[in-house]
KEKE-3310 file (N, C-alpha, C; in steps of 0.2 Angstrom, whole numbers, plus 5000, padded with zeros to 4 digits):
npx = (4919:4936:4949:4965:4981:4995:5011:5026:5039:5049:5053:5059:5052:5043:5034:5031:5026:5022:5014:5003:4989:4986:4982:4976:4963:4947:4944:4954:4953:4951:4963:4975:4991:5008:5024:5035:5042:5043:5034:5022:5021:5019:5007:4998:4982:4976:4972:4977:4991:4998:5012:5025:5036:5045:5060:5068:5085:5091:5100:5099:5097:5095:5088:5077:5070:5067:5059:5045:5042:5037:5026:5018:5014:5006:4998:4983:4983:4997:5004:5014:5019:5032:5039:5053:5063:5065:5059:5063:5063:5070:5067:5062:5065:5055:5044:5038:5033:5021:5004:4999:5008:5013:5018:5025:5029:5029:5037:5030:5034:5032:5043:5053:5059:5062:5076:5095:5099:5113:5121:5107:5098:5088:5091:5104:5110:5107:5115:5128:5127:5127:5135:5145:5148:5157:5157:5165:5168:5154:5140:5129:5121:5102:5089:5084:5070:5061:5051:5040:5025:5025:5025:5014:5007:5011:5008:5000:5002:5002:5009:5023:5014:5008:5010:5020:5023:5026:5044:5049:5056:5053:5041:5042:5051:5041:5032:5037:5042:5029:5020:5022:5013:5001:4997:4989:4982:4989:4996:4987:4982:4994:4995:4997:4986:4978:4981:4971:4962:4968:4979:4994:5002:5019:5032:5046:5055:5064:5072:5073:5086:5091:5099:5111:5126:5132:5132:5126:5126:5142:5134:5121:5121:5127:5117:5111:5124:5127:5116:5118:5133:5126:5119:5126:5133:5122:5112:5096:5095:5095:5106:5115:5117:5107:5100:5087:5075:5079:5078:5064:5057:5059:5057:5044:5043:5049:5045:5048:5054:5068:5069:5079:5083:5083:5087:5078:5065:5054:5053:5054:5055:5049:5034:5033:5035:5024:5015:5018:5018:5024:5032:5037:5051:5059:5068:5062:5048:5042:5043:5038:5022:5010:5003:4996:4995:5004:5009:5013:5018:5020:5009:5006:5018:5035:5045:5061:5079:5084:5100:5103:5105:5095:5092:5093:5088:5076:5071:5074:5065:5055:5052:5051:5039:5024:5011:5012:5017:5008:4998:5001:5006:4994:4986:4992:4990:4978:4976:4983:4978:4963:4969:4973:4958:4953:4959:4954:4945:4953:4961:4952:4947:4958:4960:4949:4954:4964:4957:4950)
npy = (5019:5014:5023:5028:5026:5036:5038:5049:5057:5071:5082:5096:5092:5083:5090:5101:5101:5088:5083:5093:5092:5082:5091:5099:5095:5091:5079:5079:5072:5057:5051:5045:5048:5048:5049:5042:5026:5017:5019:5019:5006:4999:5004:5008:5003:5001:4996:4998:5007:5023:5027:5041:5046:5042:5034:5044:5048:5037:5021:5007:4994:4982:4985:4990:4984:4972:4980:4982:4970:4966:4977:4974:4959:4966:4976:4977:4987:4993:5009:5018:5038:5044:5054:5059:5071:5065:5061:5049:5033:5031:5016:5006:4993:4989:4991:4977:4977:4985:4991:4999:5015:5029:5044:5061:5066:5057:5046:5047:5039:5025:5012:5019:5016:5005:5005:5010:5025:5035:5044:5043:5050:5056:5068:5070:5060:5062:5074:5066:5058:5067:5077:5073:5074:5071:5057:5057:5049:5038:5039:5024:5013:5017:5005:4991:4987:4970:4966:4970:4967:4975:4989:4991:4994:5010:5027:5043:5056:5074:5087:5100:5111:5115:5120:5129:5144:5160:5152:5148:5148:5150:5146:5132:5129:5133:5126:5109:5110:5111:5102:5089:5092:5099:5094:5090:5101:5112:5112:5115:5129:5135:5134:5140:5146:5149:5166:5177:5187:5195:5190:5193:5208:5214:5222:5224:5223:5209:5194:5183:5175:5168:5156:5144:5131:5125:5113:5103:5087:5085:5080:5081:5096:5101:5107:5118:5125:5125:5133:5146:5149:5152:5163:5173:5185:5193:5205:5204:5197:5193:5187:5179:5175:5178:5185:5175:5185:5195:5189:5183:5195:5200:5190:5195:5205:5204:5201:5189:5173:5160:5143:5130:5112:5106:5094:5085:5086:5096:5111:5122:5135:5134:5135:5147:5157:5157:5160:5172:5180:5179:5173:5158:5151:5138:5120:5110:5099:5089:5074:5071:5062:5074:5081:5094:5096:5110:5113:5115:5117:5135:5138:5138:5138:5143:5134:5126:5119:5108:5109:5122:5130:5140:5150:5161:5169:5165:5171:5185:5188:5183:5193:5205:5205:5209:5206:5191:5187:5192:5184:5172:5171:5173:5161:5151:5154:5156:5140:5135:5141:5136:5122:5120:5123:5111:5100:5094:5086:5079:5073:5064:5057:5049:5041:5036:5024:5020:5015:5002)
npz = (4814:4810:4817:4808:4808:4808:4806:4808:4805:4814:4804:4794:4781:4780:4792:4790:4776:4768:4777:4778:4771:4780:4793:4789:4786:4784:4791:4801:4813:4812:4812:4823:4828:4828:4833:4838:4836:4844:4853:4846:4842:4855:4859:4850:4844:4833:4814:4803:4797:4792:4785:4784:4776:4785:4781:4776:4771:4778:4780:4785:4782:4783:4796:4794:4786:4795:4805:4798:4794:4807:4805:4796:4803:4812:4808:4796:4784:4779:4774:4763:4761:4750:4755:4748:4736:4724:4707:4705:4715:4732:4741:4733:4733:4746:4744:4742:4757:4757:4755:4746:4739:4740:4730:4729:4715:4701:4688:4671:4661:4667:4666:4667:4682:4683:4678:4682:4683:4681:4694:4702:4698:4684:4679:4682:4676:4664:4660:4662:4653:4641:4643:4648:4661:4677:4691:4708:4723:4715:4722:4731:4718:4718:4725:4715:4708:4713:4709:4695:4695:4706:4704:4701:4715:4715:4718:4715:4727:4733:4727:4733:4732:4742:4762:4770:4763:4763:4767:4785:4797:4811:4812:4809:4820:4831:4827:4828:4842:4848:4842:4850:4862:4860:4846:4831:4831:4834:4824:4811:4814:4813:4800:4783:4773:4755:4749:4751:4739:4723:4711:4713:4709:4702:4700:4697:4684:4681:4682:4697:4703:4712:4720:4723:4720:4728:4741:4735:4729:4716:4702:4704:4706:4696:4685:4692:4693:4680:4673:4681:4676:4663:4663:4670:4662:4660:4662:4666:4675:4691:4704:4716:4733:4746:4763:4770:4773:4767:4754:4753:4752:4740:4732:4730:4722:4708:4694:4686:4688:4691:4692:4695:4696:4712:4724:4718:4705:4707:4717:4733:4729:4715:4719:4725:4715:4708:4719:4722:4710:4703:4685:4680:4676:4672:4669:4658:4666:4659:4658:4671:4681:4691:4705:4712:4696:4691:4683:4667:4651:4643:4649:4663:4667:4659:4653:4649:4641:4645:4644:4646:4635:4629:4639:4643:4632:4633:4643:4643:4631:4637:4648:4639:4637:4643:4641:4641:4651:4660:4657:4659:4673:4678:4676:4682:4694:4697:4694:4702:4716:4713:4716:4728:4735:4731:4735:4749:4744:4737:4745:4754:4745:4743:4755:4755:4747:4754:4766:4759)
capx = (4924:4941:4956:4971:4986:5000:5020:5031:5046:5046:5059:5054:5048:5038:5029:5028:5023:5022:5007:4999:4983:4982:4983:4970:4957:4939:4944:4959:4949:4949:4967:4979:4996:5015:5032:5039:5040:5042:5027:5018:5022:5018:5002:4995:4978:4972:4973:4977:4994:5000:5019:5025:5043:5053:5066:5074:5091:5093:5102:5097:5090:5092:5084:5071:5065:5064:5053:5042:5038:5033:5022:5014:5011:5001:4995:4980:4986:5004:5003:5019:5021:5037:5044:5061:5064:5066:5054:5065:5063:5074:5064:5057:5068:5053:5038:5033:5028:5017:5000:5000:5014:5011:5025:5022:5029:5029:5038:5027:5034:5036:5047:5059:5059:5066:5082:5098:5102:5120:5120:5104:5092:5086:5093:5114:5110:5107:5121:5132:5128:5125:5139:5151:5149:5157:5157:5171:5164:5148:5134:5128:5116:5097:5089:5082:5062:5062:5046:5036:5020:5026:5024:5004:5004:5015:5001:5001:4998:5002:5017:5025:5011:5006:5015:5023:5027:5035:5048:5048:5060:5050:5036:5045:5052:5034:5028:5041:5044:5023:5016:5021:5009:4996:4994:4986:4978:4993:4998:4982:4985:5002:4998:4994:4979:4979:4980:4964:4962:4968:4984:5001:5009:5026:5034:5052:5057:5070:5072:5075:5089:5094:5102:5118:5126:5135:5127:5126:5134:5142:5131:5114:5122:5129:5111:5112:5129:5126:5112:5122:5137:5124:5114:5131:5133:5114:5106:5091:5096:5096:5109:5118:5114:5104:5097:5079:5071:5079:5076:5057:5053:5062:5053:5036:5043:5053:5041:5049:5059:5072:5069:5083:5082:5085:5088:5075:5062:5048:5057:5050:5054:5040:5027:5034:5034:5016:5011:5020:5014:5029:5031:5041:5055:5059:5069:5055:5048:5038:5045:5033:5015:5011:4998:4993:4996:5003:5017:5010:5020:5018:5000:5009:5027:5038:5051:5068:5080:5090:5106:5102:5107:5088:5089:5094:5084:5070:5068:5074:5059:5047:5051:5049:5032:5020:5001:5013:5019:5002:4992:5006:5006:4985:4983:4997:4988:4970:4977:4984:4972:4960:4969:4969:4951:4950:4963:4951:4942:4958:4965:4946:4948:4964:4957:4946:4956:4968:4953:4946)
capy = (5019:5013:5028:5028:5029:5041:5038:5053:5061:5078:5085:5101:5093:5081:5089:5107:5102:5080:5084:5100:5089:5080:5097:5106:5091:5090:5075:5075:5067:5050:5047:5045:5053:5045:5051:5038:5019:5012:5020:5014:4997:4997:5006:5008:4998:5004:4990:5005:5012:5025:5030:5047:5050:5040:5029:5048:5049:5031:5017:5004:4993:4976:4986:4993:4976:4970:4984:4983:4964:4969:4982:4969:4958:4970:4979:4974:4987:4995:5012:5024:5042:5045:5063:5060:5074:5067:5055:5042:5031:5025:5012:5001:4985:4989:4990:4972:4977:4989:4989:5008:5020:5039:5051:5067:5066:5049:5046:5046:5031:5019:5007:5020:5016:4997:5010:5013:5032:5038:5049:5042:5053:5055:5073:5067:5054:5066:5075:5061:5055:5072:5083:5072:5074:5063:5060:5050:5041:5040:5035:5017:5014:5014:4997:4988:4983:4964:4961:4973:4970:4981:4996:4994:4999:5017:5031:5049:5060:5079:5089:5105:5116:5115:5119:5134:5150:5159:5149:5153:5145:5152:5141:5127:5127:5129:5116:5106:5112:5113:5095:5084:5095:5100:5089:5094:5109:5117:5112:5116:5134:5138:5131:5146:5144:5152:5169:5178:5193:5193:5189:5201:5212:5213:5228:5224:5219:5206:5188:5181:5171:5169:5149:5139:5124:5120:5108:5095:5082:5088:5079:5084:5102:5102:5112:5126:5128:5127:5139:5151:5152:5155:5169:5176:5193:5195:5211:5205:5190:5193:5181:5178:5172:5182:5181:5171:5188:5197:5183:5182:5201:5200:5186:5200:5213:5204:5197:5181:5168:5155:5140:5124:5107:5105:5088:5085:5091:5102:5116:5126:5142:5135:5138:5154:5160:5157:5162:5180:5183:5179:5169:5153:5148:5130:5118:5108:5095:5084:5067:5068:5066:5076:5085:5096:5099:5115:5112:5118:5123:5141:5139:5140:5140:5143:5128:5127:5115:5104:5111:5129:5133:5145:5150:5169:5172:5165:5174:5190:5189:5184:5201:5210:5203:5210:5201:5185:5186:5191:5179:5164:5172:5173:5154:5148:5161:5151:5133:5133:5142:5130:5115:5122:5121:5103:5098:5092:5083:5071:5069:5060:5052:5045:5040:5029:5019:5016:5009:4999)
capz = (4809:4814:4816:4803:4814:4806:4808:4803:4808:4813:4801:4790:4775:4783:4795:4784:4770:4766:4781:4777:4770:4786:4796:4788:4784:4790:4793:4806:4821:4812:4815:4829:4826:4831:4830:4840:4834:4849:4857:4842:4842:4860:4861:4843:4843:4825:4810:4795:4795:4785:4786:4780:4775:4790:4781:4771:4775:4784:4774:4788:4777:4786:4801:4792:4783:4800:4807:4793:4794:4813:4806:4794:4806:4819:4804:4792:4779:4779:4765:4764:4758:4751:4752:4744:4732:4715:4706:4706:4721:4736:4743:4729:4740:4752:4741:4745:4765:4757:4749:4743:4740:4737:4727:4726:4709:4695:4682:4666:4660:4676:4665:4670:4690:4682:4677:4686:4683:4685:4700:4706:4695:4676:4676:4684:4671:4658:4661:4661:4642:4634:4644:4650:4670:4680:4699:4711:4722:4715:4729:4730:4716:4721:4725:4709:4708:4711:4708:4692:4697:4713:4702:4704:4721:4716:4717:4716:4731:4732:4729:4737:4731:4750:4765:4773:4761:4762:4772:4788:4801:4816:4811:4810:4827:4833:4825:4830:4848:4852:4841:4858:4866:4855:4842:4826:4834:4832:4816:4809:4815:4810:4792:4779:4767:4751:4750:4748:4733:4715:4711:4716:4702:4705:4696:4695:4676:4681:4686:4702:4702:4717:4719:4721:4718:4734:4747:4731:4725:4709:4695:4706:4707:4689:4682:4693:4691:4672:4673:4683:4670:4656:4665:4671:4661:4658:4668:4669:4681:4700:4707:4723:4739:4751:4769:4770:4774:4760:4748:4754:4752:4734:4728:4731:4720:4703:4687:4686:4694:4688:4697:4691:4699:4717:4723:4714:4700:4710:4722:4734:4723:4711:4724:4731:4711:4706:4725:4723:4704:4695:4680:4684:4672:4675:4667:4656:4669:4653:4659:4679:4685:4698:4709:4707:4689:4690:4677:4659:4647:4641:4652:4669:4668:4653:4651:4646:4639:4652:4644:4647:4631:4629:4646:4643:4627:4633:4650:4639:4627:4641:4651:4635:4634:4649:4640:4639:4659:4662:4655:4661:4680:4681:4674:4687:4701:4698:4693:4710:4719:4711:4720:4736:4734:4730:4742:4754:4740:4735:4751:4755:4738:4744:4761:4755:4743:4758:4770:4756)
cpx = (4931:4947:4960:4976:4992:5007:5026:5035:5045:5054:5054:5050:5042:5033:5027:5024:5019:5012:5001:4992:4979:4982:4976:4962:4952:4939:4950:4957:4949:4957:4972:4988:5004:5019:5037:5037:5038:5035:5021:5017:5019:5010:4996:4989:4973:4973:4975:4983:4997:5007:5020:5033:5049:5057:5070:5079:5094:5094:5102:5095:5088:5086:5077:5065:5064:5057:5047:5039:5037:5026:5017:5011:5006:4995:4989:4983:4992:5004:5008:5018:5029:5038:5050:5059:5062:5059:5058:5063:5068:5072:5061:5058:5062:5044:5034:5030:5024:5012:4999:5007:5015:5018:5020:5025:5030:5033:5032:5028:5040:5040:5054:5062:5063:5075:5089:5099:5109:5119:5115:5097:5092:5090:5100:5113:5109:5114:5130:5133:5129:5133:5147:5153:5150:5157:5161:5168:5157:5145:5132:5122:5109:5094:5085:5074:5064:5055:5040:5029:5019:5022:5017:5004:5008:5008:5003:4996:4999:5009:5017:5022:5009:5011:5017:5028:5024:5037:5048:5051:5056:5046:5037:5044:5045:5033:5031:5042:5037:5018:5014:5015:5001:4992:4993:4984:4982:4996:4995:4982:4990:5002:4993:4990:4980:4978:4973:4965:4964:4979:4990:5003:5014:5028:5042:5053:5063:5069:5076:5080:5094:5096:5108:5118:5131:5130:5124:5129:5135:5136:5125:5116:5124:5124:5112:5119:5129:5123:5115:5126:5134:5119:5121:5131:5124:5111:5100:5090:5097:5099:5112:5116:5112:5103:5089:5076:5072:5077:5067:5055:5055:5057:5046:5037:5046:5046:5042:5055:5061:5073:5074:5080:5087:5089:5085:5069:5058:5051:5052:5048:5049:5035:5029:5034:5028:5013:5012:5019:5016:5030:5037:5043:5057:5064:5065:5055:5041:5037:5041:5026:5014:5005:4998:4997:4998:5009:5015:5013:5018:5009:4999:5014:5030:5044:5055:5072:5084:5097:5108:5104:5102:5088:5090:5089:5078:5068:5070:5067:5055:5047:5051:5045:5027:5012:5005:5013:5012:4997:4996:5004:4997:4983:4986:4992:4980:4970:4980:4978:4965:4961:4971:4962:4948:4953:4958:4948:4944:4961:4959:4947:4953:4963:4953:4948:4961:4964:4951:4951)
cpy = (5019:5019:5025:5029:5029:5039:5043:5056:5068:5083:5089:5098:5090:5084:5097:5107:5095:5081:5088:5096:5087:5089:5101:5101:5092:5084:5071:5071:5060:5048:5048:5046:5051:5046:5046:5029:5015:5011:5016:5008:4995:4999:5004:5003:4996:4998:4993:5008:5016:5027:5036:5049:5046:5037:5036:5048:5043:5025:5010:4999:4986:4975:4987:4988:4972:4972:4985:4976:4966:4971:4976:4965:4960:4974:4976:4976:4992:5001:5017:5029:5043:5053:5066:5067:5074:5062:5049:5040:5027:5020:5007:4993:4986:4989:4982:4970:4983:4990:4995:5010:5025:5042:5058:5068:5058:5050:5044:5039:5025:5012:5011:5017:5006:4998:5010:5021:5035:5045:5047:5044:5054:5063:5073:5064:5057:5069:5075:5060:5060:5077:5080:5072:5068:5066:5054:5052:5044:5037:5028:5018:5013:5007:4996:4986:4977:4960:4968:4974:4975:4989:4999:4997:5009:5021:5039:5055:5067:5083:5094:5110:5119:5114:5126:5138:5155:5156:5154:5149:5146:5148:5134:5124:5129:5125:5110:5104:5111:5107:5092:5085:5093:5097:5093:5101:5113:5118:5116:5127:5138:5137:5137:5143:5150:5158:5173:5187:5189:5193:5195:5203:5214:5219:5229:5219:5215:5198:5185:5173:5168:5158:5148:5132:5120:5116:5103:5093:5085:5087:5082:5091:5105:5109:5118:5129:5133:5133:5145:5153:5154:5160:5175:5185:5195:5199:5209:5200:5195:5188:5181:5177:5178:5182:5182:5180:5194:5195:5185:5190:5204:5195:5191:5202:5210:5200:5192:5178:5163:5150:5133:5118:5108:5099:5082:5090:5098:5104:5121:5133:5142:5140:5144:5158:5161:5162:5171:5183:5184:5174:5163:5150:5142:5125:5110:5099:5090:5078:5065:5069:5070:5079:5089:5099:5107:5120:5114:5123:5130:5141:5143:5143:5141:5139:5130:5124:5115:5109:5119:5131:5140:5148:5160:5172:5170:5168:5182:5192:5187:5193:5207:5210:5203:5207:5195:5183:5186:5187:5173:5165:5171:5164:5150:5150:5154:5144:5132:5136:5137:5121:5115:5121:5114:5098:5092:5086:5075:5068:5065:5055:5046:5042:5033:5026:5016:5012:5004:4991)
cpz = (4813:4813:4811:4810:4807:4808:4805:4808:4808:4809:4796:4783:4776:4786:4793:4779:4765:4772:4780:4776:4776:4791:4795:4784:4790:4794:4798:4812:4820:4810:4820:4827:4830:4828:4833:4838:4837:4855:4852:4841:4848:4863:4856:4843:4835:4821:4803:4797:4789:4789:4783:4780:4781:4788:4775:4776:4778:4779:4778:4788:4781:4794:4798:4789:4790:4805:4803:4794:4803:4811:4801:4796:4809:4814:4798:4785:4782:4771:4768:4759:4757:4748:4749:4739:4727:4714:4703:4713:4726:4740:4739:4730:4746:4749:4744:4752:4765:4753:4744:4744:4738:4734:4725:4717:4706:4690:4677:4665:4667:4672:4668:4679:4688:4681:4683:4681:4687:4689:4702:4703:4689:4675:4677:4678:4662:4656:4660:4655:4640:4637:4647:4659:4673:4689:4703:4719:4721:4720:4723:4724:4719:4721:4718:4713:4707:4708:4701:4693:4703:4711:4702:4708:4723:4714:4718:4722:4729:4732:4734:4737:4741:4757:4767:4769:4766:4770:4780:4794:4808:4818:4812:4815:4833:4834:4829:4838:4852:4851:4846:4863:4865:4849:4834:4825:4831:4826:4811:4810:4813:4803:4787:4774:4762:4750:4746:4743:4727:4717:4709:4708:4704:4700:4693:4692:4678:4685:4691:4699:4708:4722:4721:4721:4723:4737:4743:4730:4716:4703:4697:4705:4701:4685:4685:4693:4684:4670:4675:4678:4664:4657:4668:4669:4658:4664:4669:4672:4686:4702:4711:4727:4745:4755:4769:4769:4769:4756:4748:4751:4742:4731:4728:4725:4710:4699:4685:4690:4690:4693:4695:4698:4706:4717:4718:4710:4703:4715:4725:4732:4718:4712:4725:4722:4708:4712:4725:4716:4699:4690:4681:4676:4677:4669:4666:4662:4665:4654:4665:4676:4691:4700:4713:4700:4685:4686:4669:4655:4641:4644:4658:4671:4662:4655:4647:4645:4647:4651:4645:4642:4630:4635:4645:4639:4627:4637:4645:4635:4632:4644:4647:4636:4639:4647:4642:4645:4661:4661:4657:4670:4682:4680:4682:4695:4702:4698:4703:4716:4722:4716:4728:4736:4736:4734:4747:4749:4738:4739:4754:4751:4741:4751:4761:4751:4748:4762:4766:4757)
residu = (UNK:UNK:UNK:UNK:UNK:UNK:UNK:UNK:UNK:UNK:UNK:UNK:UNK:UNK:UNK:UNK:UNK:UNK:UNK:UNK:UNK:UNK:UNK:UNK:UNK:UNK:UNK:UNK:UNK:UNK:UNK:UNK:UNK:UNK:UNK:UNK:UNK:UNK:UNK:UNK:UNK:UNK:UNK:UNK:UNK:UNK:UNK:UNK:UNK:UNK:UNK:UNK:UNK:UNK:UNK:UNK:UNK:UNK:UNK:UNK:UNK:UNK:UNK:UNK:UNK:UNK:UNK:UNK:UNK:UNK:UNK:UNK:UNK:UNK:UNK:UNK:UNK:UNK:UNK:UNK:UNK:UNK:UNK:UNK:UNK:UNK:UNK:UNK:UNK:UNK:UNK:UNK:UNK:UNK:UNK:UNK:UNK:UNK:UNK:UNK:UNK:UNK:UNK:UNK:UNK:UNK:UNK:UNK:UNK:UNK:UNK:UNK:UNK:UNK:UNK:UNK:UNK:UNK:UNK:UNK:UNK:UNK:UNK:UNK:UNK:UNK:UNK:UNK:UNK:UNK:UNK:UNK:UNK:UNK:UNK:UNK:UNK:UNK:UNK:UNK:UNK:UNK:UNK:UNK:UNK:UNK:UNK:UNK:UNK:UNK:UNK:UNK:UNK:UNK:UNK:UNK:UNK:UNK:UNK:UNK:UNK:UNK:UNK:UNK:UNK:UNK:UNK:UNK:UNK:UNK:UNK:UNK:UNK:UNK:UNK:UNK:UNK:UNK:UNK:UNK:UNK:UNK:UNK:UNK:UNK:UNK:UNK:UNK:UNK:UNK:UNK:UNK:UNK:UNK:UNK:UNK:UNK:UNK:UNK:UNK:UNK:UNK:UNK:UNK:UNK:UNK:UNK:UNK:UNK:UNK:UNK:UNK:UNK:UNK:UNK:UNK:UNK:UNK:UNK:UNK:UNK:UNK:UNK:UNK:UNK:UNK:UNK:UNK:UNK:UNK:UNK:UNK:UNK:UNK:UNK:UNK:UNK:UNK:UNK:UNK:UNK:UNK:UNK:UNK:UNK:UNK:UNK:UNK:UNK:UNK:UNK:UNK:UNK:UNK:UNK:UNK:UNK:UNK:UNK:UNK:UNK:UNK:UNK:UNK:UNK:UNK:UNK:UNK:UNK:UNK:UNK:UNK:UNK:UNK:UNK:UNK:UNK:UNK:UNK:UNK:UNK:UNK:UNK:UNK:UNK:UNK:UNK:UNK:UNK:UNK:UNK:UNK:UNK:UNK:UNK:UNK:UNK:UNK:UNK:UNK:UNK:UNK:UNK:UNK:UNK:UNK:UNK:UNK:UNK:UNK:UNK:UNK:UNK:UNK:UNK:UNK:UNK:UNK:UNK:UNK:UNK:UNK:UNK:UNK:UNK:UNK:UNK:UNK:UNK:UNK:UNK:UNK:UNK:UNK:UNK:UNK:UNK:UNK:UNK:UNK:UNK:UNK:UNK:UNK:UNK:UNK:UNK:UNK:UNK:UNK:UNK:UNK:UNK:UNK:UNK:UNK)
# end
């Protein structure tokens, strides 16, 4: 059987978290692994690539459609992962040099991705019509689908359930610093697997709130602005900025967590909510697919309007409610658990629908 040859950047989402499947597969030995293009292009004897994450951040477009009709050439199939953030896409001007395209999240209804969105995403765009948000200079809009039937080859891989909690900068630079060397070995090593026992009680009645809205563009930072001023004079928020190792040792100890929208829908707060045994508010994520599935309203997480209007009275009456916490945090605790488990399982699945 022919190897898979692999192209990703080693930036943290990518090679923490977008990777982690390959990392800890039974099956890493059946691909060959490249951070650089040019060594690729030059070496690469495979006929299967998968790309993972390399065109975030790069607006290069005339470059990138040239490098792409190379890889089509040289390549039989051409399949990207994208790790962007939201479930919108910034690549769908690239879909036709590709026969697959993995998100770790989907829009429910993929008529949306035919959409512009002000600011770029469904929840700035919300924002926008219902609250009046505006933004100078807006960014360019994203590129338009030319072609509908494109939308067949969008698929769903795996979100941020997987990956390196707690954060851990140390690992990172590992990772980072030892790959060149090592390869997978080390990845494979550094990459934590579910924790083993029952799931944590956490003892302090209060919820982690611990966020800001700098380092967005306003519309995308708008929510947790939002959210902020309306949990403001409320004691049982925890809010302000901490350092990581404060932060990490707090998310252990509080019974729930307030997680709003980052860049986009799924945060690594999620995960670090379920993982530590607290109950995960979230502003309702109704309108994605995603995998694992570990979004369920009052199953998993308890949802909250976009406008935050709920947002007090409903984490109030959850921290009254210790069966309602308990019975939300053990579903979440097993439902992910669970998909640790099958991991291996989908990531084969999806293996063989690339070779096919």
């Amino acid at each position: 059987m022919n190897k898979i040859s692999v192209l990703f950047p080693t930036k943290k989402i990518t090679l923490m978290y977008t990777m982690y499947p390959f990392w800890v597969s039974k099956k890493v030995n059946q691909f060959d692994f490249f951070t650089d293009l040019d060594n690729l292009l030059r070496k690469d004897k495979n006929d299967v690539l998968i790309i993972v994450g390399w065109f975030h951040g790069k607006s290069l477009v005339d470059q990138h459609i040239s490098v792409l009709e190379k890889l089509n050439n040289k390549y039989r199939k051409v399949v990207y992962f994208d790790d962007n953030d939201g479930s919108e896409s910034h690549y769908l001007h690239f879909l036709p040099y590709f026969h697959l395209y993995y998100k770790k999240q989907v829009f429910k209804d993929q008529e949306l991705y035919k959409q512009n969105f002000y600011g770029n995403r469904i929840f700035t765009d919300y924002y926008h019509t219902h609250m009046g948000i505006t933004e100078s200079p807006l960014p360019d809009p994203l590129p338009v689908l030319k072609n509908s039937e494109d939308l067949k080859k969008i698929r769903l891989s795996w979100n941020l359930a997987f990956g390196q909690y707690p954060a851990s900068k140390r690992r990172f630079r590992i990772g980072k610093m030892l790959f060149p060397f090592f390869g997978p070995t080390v990845m494979d090593l550094i990459s934590p697997r579910f924790p083993k026992g029952n799931v944590p009680s956490p003892k302090l009645v209060k919820c982690q709130a611990r966020f800001s809205s700098k380092h967005y563009r306003p519309s995308v930072g708008f929510q947790r602005k939002l959210f902020l001023e309306q949990i403001a004079d409320n004691s049982n928020f925890l809010s302000g900025l901490i350092p990581l190792t404060e932060y990490n040792k707090e998310v252990k100890e509080v019974q729930a967590i307030l997680s709003p929208f980052g860049w986009g829908e799924i945060c690594f707060r999620d995960i670090e909510a379920f993982l530590s045994g607290a109950v995960l508010v979230k502003p309702d994520v109704g309108h994605i697919d995603t995998w694992p599935n570990i979004f369920l309203p009052e199953e998993t997480y308890v949802p909250v309007l976009w406008d935050g209007s709920d947002v007090t009275k409903t984490v109030d009456e959850l921290l009254a409610d210790s069966r309602r916490m308990d019975r939300i945090k053990n579903n979440a605790w097993l439902k992910l658990k669970n998909a640790y488990a099958d991991l291996d399982r989908r990531f084969e699945s999806i293996l063989e629908e690339i070779r096919s």
